[in-house]
C-alpha positions as CSV (number, residue, x, y, z in Angstrom):
1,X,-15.7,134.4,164.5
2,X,-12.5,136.6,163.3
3,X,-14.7,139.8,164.8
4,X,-15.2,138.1,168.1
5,X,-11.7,137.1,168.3
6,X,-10.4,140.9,167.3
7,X,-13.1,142.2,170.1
8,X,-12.1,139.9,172.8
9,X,-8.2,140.6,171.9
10,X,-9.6,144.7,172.1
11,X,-11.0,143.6,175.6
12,X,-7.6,141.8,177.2
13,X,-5.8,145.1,176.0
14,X,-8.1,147.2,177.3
15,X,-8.8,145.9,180.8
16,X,-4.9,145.6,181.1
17,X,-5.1,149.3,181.0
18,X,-7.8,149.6,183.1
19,X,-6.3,147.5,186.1
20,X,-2.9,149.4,185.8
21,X,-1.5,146.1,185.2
22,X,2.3,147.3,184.1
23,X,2.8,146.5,180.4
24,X,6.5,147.1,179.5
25,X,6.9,149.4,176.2
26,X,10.4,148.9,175.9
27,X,12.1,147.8,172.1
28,X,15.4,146.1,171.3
29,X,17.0,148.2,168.7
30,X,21.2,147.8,168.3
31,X,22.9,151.3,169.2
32,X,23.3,153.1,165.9
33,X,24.1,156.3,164.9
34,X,21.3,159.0,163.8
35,X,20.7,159.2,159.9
36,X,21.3,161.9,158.4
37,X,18.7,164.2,155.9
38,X,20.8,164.3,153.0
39,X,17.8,164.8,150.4
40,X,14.1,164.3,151.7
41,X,11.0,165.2,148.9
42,X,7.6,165.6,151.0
43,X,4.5,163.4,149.9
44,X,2.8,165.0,153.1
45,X,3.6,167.7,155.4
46,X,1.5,168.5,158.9
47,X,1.8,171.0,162.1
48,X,1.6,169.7,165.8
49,X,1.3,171.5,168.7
50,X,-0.5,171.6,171.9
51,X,-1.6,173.3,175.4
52,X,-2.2,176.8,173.3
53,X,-4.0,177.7,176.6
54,X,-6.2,180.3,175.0
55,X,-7.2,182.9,177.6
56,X,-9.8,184.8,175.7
57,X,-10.0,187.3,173.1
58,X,-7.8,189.5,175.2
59,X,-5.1,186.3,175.2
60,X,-3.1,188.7,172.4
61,X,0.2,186.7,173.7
62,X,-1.5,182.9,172.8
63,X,-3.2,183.6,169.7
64,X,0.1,185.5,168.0
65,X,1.8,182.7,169.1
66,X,-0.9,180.4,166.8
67,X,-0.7,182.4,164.0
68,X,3.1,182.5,163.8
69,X,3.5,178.9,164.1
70,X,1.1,178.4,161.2
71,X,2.8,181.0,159.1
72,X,6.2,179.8,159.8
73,X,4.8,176.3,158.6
74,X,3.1,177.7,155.4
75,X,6.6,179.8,154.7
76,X,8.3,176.5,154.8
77,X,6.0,174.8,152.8
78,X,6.4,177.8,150.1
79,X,10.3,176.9,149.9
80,X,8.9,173.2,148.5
81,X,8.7,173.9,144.9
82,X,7.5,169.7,144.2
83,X,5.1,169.7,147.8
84,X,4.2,173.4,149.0
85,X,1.3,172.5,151.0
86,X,0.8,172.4,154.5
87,X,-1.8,169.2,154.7
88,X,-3.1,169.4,158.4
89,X,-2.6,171.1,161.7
90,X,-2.7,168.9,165.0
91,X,-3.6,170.1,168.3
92,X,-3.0,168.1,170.9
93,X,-5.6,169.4,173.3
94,X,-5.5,172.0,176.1
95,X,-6.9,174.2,172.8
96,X,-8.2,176.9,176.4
97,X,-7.1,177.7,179.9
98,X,-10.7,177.0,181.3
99,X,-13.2,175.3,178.7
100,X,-15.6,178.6,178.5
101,X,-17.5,179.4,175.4
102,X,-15.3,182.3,174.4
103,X,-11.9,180.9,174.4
104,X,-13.2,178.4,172.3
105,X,-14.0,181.0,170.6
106,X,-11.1,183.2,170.3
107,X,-9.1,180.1,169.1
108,X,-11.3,179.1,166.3
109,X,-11.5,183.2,165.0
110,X,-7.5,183.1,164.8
111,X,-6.8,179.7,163.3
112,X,-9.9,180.0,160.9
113,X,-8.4,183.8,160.2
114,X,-4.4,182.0,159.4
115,X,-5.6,178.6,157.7
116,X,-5.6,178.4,154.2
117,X,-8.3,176.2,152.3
118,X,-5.9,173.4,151.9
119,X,-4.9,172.7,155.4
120,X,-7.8,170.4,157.5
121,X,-7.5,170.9,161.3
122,X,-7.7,168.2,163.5
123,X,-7.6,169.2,166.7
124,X,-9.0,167.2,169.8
125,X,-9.9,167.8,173.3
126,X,-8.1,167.1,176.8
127,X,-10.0,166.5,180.3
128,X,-8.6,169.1,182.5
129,X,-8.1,172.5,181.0
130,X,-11.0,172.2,178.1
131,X,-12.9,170.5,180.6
132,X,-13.0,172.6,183.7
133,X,-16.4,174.1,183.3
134,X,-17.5,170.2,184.3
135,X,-19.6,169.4,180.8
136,X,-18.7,168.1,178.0
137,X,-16.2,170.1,175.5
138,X,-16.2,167.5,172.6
139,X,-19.2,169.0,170.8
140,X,-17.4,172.4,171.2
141,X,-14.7,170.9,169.1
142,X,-16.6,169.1,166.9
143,X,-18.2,172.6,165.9
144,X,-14.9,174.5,165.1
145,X,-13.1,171.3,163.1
146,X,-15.9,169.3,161.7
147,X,-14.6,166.5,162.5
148,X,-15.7,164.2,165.5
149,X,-13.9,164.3,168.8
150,X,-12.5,161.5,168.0
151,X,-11.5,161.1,164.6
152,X,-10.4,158.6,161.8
153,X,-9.0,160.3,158.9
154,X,-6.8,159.7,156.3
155,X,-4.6,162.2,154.0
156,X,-1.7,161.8,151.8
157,X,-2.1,158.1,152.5
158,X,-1.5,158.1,156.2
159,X,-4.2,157.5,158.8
160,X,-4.8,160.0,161.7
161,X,-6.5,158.5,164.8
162,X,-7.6,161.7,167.3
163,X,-9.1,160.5,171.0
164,X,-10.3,163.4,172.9
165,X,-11.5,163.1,176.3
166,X,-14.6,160.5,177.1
167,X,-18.2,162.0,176.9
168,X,-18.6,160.3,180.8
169,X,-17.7,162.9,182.8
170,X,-16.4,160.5,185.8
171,X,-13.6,158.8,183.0
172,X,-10.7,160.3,181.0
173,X,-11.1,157.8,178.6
174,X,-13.7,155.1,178.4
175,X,-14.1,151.7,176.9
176,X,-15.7,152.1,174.3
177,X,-13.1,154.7,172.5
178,X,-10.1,152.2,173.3
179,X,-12.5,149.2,171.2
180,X,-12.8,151.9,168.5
181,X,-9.2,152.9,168.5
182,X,-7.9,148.6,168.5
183,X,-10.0,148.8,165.6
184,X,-9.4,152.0,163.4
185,X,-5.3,150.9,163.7
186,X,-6.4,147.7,162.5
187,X,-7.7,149.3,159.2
188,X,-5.1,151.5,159.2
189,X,-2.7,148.4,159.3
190,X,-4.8,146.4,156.5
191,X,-4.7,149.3,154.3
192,X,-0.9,149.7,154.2
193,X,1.4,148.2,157.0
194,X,4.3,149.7,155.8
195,X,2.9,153.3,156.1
196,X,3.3,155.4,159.7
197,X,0.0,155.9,161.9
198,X,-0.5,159.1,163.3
199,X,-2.1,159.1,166.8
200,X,-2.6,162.1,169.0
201,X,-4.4,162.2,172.6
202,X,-3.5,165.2,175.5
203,X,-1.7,162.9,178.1
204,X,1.7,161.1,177.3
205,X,1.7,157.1,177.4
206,X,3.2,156.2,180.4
207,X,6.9,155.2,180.6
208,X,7.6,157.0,177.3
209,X,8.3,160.9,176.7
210,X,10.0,163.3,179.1
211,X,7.3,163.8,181.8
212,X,5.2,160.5,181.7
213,X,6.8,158.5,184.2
214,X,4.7,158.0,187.5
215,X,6.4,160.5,189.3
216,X,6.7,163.1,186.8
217,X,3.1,163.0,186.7
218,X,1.9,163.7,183.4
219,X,1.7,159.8,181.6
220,X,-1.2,157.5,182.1
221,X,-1.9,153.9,180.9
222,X,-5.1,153.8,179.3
223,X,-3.8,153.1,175.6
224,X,-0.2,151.4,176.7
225,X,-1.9,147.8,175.9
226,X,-3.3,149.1,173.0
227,X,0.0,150.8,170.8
228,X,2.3,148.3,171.9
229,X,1.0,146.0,169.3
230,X,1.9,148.4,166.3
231,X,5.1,149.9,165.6
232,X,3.3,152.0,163.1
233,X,2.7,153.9,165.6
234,X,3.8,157.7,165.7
235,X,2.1,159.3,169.3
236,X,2.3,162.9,169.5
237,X,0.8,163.8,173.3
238,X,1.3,167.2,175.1
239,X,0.0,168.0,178.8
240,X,3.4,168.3,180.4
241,X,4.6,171.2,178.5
242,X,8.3,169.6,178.9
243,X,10.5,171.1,176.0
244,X,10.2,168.7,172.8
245,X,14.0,169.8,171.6
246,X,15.0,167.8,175.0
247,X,16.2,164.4,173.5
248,X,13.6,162.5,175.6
249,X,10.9,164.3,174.1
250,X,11.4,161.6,171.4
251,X,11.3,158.0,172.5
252,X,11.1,155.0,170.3
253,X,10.3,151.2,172.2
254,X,7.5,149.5,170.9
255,X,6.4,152.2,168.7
256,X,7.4,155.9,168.7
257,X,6.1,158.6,170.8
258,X,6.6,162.4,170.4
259,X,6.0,165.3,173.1
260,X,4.8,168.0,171.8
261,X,6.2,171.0,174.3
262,X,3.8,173.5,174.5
263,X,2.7,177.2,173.2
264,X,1.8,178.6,175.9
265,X,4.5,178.2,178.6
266,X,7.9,175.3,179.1
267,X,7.7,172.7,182.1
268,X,10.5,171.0,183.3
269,X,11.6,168.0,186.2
270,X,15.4,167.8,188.1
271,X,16.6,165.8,190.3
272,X,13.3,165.1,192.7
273,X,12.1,168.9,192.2
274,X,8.9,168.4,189.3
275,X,6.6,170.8,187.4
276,X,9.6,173.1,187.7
277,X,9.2,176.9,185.9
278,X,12.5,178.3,185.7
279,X,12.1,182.1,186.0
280,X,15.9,184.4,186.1
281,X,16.1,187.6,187.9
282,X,15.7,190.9,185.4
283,X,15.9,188.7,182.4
284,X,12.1,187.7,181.5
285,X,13.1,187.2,178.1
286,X,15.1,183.8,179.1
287,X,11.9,182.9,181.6
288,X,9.5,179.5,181.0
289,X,7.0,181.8,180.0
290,X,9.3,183.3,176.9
291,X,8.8,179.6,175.2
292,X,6.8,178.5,172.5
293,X,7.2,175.4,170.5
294,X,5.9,173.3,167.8
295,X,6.5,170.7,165.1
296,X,7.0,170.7,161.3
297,X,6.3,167.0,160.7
298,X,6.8,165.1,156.6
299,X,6.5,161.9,155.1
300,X,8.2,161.4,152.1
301,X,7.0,158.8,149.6
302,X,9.3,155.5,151.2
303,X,7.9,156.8,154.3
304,X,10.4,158.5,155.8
305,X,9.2,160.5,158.7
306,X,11.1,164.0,159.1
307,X,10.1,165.6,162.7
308,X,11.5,169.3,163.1
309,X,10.9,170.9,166.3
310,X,10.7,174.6,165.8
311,X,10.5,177.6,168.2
312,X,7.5,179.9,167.1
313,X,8.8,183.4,168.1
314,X,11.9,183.0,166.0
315,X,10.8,180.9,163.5
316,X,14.0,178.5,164.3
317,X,14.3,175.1,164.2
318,X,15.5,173.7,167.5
319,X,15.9,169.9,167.2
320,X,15.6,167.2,163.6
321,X,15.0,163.8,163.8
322,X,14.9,161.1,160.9
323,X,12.9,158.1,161.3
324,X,13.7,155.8,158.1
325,X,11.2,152.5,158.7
326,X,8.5,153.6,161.3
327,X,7.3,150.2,160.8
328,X,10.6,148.1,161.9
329,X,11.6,148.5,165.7
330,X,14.7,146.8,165.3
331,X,15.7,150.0,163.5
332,X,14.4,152.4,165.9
333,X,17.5,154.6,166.9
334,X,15.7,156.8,169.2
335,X,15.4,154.9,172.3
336,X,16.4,155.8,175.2
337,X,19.3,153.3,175.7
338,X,20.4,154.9,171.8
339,X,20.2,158.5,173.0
340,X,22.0,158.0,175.4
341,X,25.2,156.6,174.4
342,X,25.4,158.3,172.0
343,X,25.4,161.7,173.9
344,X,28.4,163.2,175.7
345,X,29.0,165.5,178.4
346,X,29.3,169.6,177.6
347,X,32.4,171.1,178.3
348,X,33.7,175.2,179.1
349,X,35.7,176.6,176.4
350,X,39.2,176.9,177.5
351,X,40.1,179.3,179.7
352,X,37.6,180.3,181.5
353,X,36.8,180.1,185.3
354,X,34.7,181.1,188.1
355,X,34.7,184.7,189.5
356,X,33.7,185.1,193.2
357,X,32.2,188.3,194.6
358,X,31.3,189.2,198.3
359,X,27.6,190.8,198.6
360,X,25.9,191.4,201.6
361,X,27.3,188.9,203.9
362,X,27.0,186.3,201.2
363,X,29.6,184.8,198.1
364,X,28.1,185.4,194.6
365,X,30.0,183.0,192.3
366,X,29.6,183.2,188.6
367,X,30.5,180.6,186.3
368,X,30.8,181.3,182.4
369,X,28.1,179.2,180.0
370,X,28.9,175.6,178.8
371,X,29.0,174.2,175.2
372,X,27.0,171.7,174.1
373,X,29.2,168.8,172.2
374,X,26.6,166.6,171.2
375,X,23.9,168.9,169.7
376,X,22.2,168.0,172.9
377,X,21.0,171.2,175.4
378,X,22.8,172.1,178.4
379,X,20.3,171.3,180.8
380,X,21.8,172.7,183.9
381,X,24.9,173.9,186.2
382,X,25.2,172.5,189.6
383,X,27.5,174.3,192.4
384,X,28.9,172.4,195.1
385,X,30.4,173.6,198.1
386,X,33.3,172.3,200.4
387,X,34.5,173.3,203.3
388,X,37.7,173.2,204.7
389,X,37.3,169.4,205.4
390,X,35.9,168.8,202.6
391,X,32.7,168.3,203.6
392,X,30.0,169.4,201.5
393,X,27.8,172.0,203.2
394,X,26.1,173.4,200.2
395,X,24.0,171.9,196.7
396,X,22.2,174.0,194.2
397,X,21.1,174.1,190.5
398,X,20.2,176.6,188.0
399,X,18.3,175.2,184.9
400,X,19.1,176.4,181.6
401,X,16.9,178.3,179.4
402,X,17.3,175.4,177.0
403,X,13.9,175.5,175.6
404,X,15.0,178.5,173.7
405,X,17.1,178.7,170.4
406,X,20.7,178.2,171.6
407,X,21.8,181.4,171.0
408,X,19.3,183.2,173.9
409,X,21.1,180.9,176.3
410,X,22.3,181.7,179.6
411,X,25.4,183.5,179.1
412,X,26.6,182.9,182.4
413,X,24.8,181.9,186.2
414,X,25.0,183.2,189.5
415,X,25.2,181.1,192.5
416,X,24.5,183.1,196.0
417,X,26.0,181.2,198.6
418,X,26.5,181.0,202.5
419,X,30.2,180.2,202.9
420,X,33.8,180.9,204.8
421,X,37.5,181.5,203.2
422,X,39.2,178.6,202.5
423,X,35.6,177.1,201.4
424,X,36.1,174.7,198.3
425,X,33.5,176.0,195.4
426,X,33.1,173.6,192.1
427,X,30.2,174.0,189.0
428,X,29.7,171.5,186.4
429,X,27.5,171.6,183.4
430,X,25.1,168.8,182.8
431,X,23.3,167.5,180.2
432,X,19.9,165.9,180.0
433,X,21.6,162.3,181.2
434,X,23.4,163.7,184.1
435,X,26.4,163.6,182.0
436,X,29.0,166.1,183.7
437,X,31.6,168.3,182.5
438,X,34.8,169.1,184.2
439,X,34.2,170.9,186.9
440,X,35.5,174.6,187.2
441,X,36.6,175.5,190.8
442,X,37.4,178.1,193.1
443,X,38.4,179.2,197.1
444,X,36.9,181.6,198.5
445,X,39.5,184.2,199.4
């Protein structure tokens, strides 16, 4: 009787999903500060990335990027003189561009050539880039990891739950993998409730990360039933290649979910402008395509969960983030509300204005970078134009390189404009909440 009842409760989750009947994800943690890591002793240390995008054996720019971010991991480990063991890698599918034999391939040669005996991957499979070749890519995986596609597996204590695309060509995910994962959380529940689960899947849940609301595009539904029923819970998705050091790559409701940015290239959303790829005139090195990110992720033995958010050309760390009781939402301090209020708008150093230049025909305005005063990126500058009524005949934006280490960004923008002396010219910095900073203004002489 108890198995019937946990399979028919499995059922009314899953056909929620199915029927895109909305489920609402959404906690009720106070606001709260961010702890602090003052001292944090690993039981269990892990890599995640995702969307590596390997091209092929030729892909030189991909697979360096793989083997740095495992030896920046291992080099951290090595600094752990009571835990100096990196435990697992995670890839969150996307492993090739286009599913063929050889990329698989090549990524297997250069993880199997910078893994060390102690490390397991677990890697998994998504439905679009591994997929494109129209045949099933789980067996391809299968071969390289030794695990299955899906897989239940637990280390230092903690259970890992992997769901790679369905075997059914026609579904992304089918039925009979959302039964199986109801029930591998329940026996990851009954084993220790108190312990964090790990779940990883390409495609962000709906309504939770930076890029998986219905417009950005890159969510769906098919497990939102499902997690909401364990706070345990830690998701780590990737597909949208939308920065994880962007505060709502990290979002805590019902359980916690984590973006995993990407290797390969960065992604970002403004205003109503989405799958945006930021690219600056003669400086490549600042472009979407100079980005690759991963995470350094430990458990400590109260269960802490330490999530560090590194870039893997630099071997930086670009964002931390605490989580002290994984298991209690009324704790949670990364929700969105949370983040939120307690962020606060950047601000230019004193000072400093904006320069106007004539070229061509046309205005170039420059205006100095911003400072960050929350620990929070810059996301943007936005110009404004006025004229002499003060009517505004001209918007723009210029997105920060903030998927980079702070340090490699934009020093200062330059706005071309279509405009007449006497014309009113303002730029504001704004953060990732549309939190503006004074503006800094100018007439056009």
């Amino acid at each position: 009787m108890k198995t019937f009842i946990s399979l028919f409760t499995a059922a009314v989750m899953i056909l929620t999903a199915w029927f895109c009947i909305p489920v609402d994800l959404s906690g009720n943690a106070p606001i709260q500060d961010q702890p602090t890591v003052d001292s944090f002793s690993p039981v269990l240390r892990f890599m995640v990335c995702s969307d590596t995008h390997v091209h092929g054996k030729d892909d030189k720019l991909r697979l360096e990027r793989i083997a740095k971010a495992l030896d920046f991991c291992y080099g951290e480990a090595e600094k752990d003189a009571n835990h100096s063991t990196l435990d697992a890698v995670l890839v969150a599918g996307d492993v090739t561009n286009d599913g063929y034999d050889e990329q698989f391939a090549s990524f297997e040669e250069v993880v199997k050539q910078s893994l060390r005996n102690e490390t397991d991957l677990l890697a998994i499979v998504a439905k679009n880039h591994d997929g494109y070749q129209g045949k099933s890519c789980r067996g391809k995986i299968s071969k390289i990891t030794g695990n299955d596609a899906d897989y239940h597996v637990v280390i230092g204590g903690c259970h890992f739950i992997g769901i790679s695309t369905s075997s059914l060509e026609a579904l992304r995910y089918d039925l009979r993998q959302r039964i199986q994962l109801k029930q591998q959380l329940d026996a990851a529940v009954k084993d220790d409730p108190t312990k964090p689960i790990f779940v990883i899947h390409h495609e962000h849940v709906r309504g939770t990360v930076y890029g998986s609301s219905r417009f950005e595009g890159w969510g769906v539904n098919h497990f939102s039933a499902i997690l909401k029923e364990y706070p345990q819970i830690v998701d780590f998705s990737g597909h949208s290649h939308y920065p994880l050091n962007d505060p709502r790559s990290i979002w805590q409701g019902a359980f916690t979910a984590v973006g995993t940015g990407s290797i390969s290239y960065m992604e970002v959303t403004v205003d109503k402008d989405r799958t945006l790829h930021p690219e600056y005139e003669g400086k490549p090195e600042c472009s979407y395509e100079a980005s690759a990110q991963a995470w350094l992720v430990e458990v400590d033995a109260a269960n802490r969960i330490r999530l560090r958010g590194f870039d893997v050309n630099d071997g930086v760390y670009l964002c931390e983030y605490l989580i002290e009781n994984v298991a209690d939402p009324s704790t949670y301090v990364y929700t969105p509300e949370n983040q939120k209020d307690k962020s606060s708008a950047p601000q230019f150093s004193a000072g400093v204005g904006l320069s106007v230049a004539q070229k061509d025909g046309k205005y170039v305005v420059t205006c100095p970078k911003a400072d960050s005063t929350d620990g929070k990126p810059v996301e943007l500058y936005r110009i404004r134009v006025q004229n002499e009524n003060g009517k505004e005949v001209f918007t723009k934006y210029i997105v920060n390189n903030y998927w980079l280490p702070a340090d490699k960004w934009l020093d200062s923008v330059d706005f071309e404009i279509d405009a007449k002396p006497g014309y009113q010219v303002s730029v504001v910095a704004e953060n990732v909440y549309d939190m503006a900073s004074e503006p800094l203004t100018a007439t056009i002489g």
